[in-house]
VEXLUM-412568 format. One line per 8 residues: number of its first residue (from 1); their letters; for each residue x, z negated, y of C-alpha. Coordinates in Angstrom, 1 decimal. Layout:
BEGIN
NUM) a) X/Z/Y; ...
***
This chain:
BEGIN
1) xxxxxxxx) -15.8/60.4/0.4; -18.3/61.0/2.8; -19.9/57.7/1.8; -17.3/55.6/2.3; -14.9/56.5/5.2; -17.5/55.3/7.9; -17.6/52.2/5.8; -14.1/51.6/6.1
9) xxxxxxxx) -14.4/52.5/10.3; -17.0/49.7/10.3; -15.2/47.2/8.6; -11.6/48.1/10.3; -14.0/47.8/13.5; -15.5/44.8/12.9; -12.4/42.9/11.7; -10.1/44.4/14.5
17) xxxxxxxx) -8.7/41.6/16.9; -8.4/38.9/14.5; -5.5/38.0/12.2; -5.4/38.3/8.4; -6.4/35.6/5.9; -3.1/35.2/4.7; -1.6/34.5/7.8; -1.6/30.7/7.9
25) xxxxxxxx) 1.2/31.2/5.0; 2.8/33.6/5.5; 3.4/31.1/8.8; 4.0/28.1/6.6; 6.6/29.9/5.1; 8.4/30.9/7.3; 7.8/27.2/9.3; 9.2/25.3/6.2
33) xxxxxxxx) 12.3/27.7/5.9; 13.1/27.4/9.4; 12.6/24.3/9.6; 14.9/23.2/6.6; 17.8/25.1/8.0; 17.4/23.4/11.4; 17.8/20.3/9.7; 20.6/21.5/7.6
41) xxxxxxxx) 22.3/21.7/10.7; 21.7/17.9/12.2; 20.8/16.2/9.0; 18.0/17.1/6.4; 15.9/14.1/5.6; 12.2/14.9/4.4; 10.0/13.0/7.1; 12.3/15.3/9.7
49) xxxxxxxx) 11.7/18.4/7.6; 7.7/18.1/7.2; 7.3/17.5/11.0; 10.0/20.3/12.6; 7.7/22.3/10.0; 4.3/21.2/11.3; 5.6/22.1/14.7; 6.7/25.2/14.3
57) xxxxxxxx) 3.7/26.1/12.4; 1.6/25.4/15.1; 4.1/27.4/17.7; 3.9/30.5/15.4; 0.3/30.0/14.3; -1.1/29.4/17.8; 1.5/32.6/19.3; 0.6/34.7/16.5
65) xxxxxxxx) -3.3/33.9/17.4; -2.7/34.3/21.1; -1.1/37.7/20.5; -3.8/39.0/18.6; -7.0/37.7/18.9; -6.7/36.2/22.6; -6.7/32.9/24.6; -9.7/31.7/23.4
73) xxxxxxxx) -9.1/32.0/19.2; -5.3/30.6/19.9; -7.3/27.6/21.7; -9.4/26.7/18.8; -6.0/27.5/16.7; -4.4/24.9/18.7; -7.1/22.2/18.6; -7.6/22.4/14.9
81) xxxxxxxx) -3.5/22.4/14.2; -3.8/19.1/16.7; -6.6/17.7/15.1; -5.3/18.2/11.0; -1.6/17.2/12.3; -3.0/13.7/13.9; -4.8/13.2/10.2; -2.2/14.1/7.7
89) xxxxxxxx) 0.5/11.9/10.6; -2.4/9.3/10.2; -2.3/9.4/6.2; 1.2/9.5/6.0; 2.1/5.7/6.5; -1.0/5.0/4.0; 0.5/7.4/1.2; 4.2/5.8/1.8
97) xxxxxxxx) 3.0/2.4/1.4; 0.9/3.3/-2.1; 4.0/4.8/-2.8; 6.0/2.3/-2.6; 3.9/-0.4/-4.0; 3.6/1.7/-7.1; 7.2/2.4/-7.4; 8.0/-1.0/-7.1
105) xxxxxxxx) 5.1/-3.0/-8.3; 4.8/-0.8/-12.0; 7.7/-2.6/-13.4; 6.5/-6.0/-12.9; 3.3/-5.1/-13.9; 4.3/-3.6/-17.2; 6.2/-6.8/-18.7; 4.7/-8.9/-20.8
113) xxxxxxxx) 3.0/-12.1/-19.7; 3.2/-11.2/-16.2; -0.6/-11.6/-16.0; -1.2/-14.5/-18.3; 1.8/-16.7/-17.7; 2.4/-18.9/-14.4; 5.4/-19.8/-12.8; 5.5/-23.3/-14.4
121) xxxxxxxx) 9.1/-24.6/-15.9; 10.9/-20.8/-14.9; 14.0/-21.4/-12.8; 16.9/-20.1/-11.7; 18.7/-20.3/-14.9; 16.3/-17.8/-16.4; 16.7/-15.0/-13.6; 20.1/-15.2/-14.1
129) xxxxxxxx) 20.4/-14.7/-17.6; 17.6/-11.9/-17.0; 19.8/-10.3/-14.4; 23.2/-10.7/-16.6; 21.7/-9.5/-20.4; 19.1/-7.4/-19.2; 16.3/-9.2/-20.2; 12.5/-9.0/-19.5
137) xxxxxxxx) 12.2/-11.3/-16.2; 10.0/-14.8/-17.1; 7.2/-15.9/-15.3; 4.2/-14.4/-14.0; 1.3/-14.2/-12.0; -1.8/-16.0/-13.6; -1.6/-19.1/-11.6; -1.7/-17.1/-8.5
145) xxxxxxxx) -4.0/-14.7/-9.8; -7.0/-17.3/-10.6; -6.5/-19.1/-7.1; -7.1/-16.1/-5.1; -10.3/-15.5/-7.0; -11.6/-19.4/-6.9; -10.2/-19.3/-3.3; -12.2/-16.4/-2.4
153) xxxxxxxx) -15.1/-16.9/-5.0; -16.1/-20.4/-3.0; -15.2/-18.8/0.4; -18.1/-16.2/-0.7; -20.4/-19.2/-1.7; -19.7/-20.3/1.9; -20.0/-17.3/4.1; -22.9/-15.1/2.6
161) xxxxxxxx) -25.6/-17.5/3.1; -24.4/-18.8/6.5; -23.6/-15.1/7.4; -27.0/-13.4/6.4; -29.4/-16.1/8.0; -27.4/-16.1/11.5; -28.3/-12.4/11.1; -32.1/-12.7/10.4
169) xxxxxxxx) -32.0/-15.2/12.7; -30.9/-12.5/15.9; -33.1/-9.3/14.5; -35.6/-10.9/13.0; -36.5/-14.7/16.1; -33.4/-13.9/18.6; -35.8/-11.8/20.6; -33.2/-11.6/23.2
177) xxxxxxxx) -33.3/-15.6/24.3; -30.4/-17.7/25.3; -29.5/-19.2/21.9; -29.5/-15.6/20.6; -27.3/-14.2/23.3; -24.6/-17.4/22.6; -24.7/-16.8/19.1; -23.9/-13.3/19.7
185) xxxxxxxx) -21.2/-13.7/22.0; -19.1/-16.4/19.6; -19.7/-14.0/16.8; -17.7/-11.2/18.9; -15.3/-13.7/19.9; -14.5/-15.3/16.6; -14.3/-11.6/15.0; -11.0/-11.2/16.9
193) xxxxxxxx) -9.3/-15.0/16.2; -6.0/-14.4/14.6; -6.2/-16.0/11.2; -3.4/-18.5/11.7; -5.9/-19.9/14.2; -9.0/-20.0/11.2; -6.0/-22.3/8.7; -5.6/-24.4/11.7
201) xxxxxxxx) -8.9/-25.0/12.4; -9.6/-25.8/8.8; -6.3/-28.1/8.3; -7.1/-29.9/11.4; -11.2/-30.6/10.2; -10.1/-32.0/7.1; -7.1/-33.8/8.3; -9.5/-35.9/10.2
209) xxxxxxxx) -12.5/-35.7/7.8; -10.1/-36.3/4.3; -7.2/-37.5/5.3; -3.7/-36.1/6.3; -2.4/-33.7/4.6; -4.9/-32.6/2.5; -4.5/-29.2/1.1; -6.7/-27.9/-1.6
217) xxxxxxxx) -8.2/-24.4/-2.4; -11.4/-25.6/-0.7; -9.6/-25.9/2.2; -8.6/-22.9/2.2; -12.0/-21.5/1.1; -13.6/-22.8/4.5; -10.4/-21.1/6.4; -11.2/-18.1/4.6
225) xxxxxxxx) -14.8/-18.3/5.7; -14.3/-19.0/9.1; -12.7/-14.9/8.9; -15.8/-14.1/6.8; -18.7/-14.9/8.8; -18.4/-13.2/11.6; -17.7/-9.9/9.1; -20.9/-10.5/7.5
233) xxxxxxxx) -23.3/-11.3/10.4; -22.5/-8.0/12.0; -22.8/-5.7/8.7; -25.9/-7.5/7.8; -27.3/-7.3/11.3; -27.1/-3.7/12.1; -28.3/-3.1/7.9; -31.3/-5.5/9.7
241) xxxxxxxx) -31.5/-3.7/12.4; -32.4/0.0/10.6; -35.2/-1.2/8.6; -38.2/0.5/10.3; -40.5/-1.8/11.6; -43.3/0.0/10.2; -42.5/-2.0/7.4; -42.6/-5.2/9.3
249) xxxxxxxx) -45.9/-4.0/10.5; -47.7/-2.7/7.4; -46.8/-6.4/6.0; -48.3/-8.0/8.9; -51.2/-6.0/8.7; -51.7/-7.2/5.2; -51.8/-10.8/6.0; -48.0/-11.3/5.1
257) xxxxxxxx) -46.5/-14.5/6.5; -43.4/-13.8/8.6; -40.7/-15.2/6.4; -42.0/-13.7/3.0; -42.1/-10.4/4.9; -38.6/-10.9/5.7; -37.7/-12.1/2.1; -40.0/-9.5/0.2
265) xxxxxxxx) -40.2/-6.4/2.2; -37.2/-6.8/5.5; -33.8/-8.3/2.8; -34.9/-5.9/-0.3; -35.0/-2.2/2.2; -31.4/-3.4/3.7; -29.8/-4.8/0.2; -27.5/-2.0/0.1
273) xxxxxxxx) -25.8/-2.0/3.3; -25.6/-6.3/3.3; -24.0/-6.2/-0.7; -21.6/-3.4/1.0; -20.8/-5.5/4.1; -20.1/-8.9/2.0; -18.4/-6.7/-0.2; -15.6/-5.7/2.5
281) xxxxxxxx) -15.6/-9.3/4.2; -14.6/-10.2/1.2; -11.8/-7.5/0.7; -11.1/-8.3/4.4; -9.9/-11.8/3.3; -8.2/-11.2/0.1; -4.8/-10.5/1.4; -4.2/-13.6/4.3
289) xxxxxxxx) -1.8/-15.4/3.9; -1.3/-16.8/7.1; -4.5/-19.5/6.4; -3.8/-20.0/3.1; -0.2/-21.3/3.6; -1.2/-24.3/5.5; -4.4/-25.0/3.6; -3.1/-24.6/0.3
297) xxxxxxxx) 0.2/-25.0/-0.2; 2.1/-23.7/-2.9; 1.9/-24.4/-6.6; 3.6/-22.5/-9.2; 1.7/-24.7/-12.5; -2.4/-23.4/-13.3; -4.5/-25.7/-11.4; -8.5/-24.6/-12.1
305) xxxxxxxx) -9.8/-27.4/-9.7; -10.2/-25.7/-6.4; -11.1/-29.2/-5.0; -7.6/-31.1/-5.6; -4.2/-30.3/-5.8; -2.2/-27.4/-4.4; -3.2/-23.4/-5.2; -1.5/-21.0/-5.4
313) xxxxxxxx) -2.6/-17.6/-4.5; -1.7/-13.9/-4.8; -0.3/-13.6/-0.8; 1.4/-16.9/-1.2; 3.1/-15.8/-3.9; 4.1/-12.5/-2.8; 5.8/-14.5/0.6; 7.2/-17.2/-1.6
321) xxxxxxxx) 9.3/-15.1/-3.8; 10.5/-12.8/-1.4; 11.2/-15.4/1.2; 12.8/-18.5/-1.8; 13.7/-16.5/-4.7; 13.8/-18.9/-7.8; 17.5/-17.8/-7.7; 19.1/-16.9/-4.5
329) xxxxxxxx) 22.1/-15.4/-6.4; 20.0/-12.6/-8.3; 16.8/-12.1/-6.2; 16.2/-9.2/-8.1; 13.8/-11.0/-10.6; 11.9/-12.2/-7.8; 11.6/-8.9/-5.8; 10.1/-7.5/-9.1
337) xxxxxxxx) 7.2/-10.4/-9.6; 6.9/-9.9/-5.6; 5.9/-6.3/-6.3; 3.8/-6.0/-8.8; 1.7/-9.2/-7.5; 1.5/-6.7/-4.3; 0.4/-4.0/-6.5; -2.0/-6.2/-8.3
345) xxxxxxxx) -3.6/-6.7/-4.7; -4.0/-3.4/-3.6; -6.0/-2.9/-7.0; -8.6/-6.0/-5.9; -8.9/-4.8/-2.9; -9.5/-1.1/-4.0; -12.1/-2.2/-6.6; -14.0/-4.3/-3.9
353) xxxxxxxx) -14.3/-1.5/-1.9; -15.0/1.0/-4.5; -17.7/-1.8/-5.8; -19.0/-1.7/-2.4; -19.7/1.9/-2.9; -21.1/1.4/-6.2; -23.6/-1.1/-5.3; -24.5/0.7/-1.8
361) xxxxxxxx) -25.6/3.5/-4.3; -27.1/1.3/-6.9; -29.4/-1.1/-4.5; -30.3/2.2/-1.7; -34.3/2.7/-1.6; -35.1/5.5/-3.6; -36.3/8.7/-1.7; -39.8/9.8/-2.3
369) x) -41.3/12.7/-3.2
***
């Protein structure tokens, strides 16, 4: 006994002045109750419930603090409530869209053929018999499916090389000069063009190039690329830009030439960041549809040549069915395909950037010992 009642004096001492671990729920508690029966008086909807919560938490957590521990602790209380309210307000519209997507998109997803049939010969007729029986809903998504990825797959072709040697060109020969400067300045200023303006640019080239009215997937490839190159000089720049120069000089020292030093010893150290950077210019582009729909066109038949005819692709699709469903009388089918092409493009563009990742990780130099 004698042991162990100064112990407890020291601890009681020590944690004197500050609140309990438990009290940021016993707070929340009481936060969520009160603030469900404030709404049960003027309407309870959820969204209203979680913030009259969030601010009453911070009210009672902060006053609680301020009674107890003193201005300072209820300051840092305040600033952290501020800080983890801004990021869960922040995640909320990003959790309500998967949300919905996934509600709405599964469905379409999970009937048959919906990734390996096209729109080809299904009309109106056929939504209406799906909406009166109760039948799966026809057509699907392939044709769209295969023009984003030729679409995109030639817009890559396009960009990466054009990208990467603008970028050795500024870290590696810019050296500050006036052609450097220039290049630099149209890259910032062609990072923020609105990508209606990239489709026009690319219509226009090829009207007077081709011919009028010329729309083709490669047409919308160079619109795409347009959006990409700009992406990809300045991720492969800065990824240039952290390579010590050390390494640059060791090469140099060796009797390397300039441009194999930049090939064997300058590209290989930044491989990871540059794979990464293509790898989100490439998710970046993906979803437009604003270029696509006067470079392309729409087609709702398979068409595997990217350098005739009219492609289809997965935002195209997505605007066509909601805006002209193939029956205006049951647009129900349509909303259905609509969804689960949208949910099929959240899942590229989630594997691109988890592939980004992947190969950041893969391609990093290797720590030494």
């Amino acid at each position: 006994m004698t042991v162990t009642a100064p112990v407890a004096r020291k601890r009681s001492a020590l944690t004197k002045g500050q609140l309990p671990a438990f009290a940021p729920y016993i707070v929340l508690a009481v936060a969520l109750v009160l603030g469900a029966a404030i709404l049960a008086l003027i309407g309870f909807n959820a969204f209203g419930w979680g913030i009259v919560s969030a601010i009453l938490f911070a009210i009672g957590l902060v006053g609680w603090s301020a009674a107890v521990e003193g201005g300072r602790k209820a300051s840092d209380k305040l600033a952290t409530c501020l800080v983890v309210g801004s990021f869960l307000v922040a995640l909320l519209p990003l959790i309500s869209v998967i949300w919905t997507v996934l509600v709405n998109g599964i469905p379409g997803i999970i009937t048959p053929g919906f990734l390996t049939t096209s729109m080809n010969g299904v009309t109106g007729a056929f939504d209406n018999r799906s909406a009166e029986e109760g039948t799966k809903v026809l057509g699907g998504i392939y044709h769209a499916l295969m023009g984003t990825v030729q679409i995109t797959l030639l817009a890559t072709v396009i960009s990466v090389p054009v990208g990467l040697l603008t970028a050795i060109y500024l870290v590696e020969y810019g050296n500050d000069r006036a052609l450097a400067r220039a290049i630099t300045f149209f890259v910032d200023v062609m990072t923020g063009i609105p990508s209606i303006v990239a489709g026009l640019f690319s219509a226009a080239f090829f009207f007077a190039v081709v011919g009028p009215g010329t729309k083709t997937g490669a047409v919308a490839a160079v619109a795409l690329s347009v959006l990409m190159i700009p992406v990809v000089v300045r991720s492969s720049e800065e990824m240039l830009k952290i390579v010590p120069n050390e390494l640059r000089e060791a090469a140099y020292a060796l009797g390397v030439r300039k441009w194999r030093t930049i090939v064997k010893v300058v590209i290989p150290t930044a491989i990871s960041g540059i794979a990464s950077g293509v790898t989100l210019a490439i998710a970046r582009v993906i979803g437009e549809t604003a270029p696509i729909l006067v470079t392309a066109g729409f087609a709702t038949t398979i068409n595997n040549n990217v350098f005739g005819g009219w492609m289809a692709s997965l935002p195209t699709f997505i605007y066509t069915q909601i805006l002209n469903p193939t029956s205006p009388s049951n647009p129900d089918p349509s909303s259905q395909r609509a969804w689960g092409a949208a949910l099929v493009l959240i899942i590229l563009v989630m594997l691109l950037n988890l592939g980004a990742r992947l190969i950041a990780r893969i391609f990093a130099p290797k720590a030494g010992r």
